[in-house]
C-alpha positions in Angstrom: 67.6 194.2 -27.6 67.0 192.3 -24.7 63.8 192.1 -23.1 63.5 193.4 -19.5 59.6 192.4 -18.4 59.6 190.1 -15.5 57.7 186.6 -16.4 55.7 185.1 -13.4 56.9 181.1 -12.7 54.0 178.6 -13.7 52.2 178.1 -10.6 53.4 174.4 -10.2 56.7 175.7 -10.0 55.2 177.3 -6.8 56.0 176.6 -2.6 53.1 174.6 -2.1 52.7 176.5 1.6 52.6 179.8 0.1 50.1 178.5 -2.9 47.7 176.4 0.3 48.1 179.7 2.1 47.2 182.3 -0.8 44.1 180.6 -2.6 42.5 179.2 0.9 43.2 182.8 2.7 40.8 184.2 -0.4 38.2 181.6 0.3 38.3 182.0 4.0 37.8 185.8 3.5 35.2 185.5 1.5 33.2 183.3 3.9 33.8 180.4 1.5 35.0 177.4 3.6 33.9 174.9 1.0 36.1 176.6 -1.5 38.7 176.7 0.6 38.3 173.2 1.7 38.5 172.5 -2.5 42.0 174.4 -2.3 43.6 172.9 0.5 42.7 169.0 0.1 44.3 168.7 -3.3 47.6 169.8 -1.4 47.3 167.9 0.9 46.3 164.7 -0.8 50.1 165.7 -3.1 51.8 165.4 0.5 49.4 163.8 3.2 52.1 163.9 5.6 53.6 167.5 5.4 53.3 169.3 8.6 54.2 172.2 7.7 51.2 172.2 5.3 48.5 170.9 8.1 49.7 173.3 10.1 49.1 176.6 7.7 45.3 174.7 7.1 44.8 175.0 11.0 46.4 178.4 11.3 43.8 179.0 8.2 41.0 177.6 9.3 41.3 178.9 13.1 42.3 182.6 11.8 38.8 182.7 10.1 36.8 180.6 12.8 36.3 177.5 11.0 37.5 175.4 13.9 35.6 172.1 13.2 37.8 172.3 9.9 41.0 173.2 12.1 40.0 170.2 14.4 40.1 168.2 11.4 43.7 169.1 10.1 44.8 169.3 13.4 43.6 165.6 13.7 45.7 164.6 11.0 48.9 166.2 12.4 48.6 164.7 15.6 48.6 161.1 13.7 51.9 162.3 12.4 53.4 163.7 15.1 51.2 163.3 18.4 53.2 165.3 20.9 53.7 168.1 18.5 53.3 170.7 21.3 51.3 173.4 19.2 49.1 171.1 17.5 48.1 170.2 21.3 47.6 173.7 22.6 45.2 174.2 19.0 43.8 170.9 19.5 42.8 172.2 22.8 42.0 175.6 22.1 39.8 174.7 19.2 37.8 172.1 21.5 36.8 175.0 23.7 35.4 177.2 20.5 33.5 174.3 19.4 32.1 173.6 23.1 33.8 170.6 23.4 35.7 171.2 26.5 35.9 167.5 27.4 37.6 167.2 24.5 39.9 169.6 25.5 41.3 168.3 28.3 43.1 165.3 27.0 45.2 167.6 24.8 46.0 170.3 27.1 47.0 168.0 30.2 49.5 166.5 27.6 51.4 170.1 27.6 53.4 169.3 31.1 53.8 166.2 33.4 51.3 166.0 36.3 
């Protein structure tokens, strides 16, 4: 007889997105930045230059109110891709959470031509 029950993939075999996204959302929710810091590094150390990955880290970290941590990621993104237009507008709005709103400005007045 065959067997029917459902086997769960080994986590490597995972999206790497979906894995960043899962272990740091727990962290975050617990109020555990450092933790989630410890889950999303790894990741990104794997692929350093995945958007798609420094971008769910900023959603992350700005979703929970970590936005010196967003700043970071959102750092590293814009060394990738500097006029990636929504890592400007969180660049910017992140700036403004922290009190940095001269750091704001360069980012936002990149958003249109003046």
């Amino acid at each position: 007889m065959k067997s029917t029950a459902r086997t769960n993939p080994p986590a490597s075999s995972l999206n790497p997105t979906n894995l960043l996204f899962a272990e740091a959302s727990a962290h975050l929710a617990s109020r555990d930045p450092q933790g989630a810091e410890a889950a999303i590094e790894p990741i990104l150390q794997k692929d350093p230059t995945n958007e798609n990955l420094l971008a769910t880290a900023t959603q992350l970290y700005m979703a929970y109110g970590y936005y010196t941590n967003a700043l970071a990621a959102i750092d590293r993104q814009l060394k990738i891709s500097p006029t990636n237009l929504v890592a400007l507008v969180n660049k910017g709005y992140s700036c403004l959470q922290v009190e940095a709103f001269e750091q704001a400005i360069p980012p936002l007045t990149k958003l249109w031509p003046c």
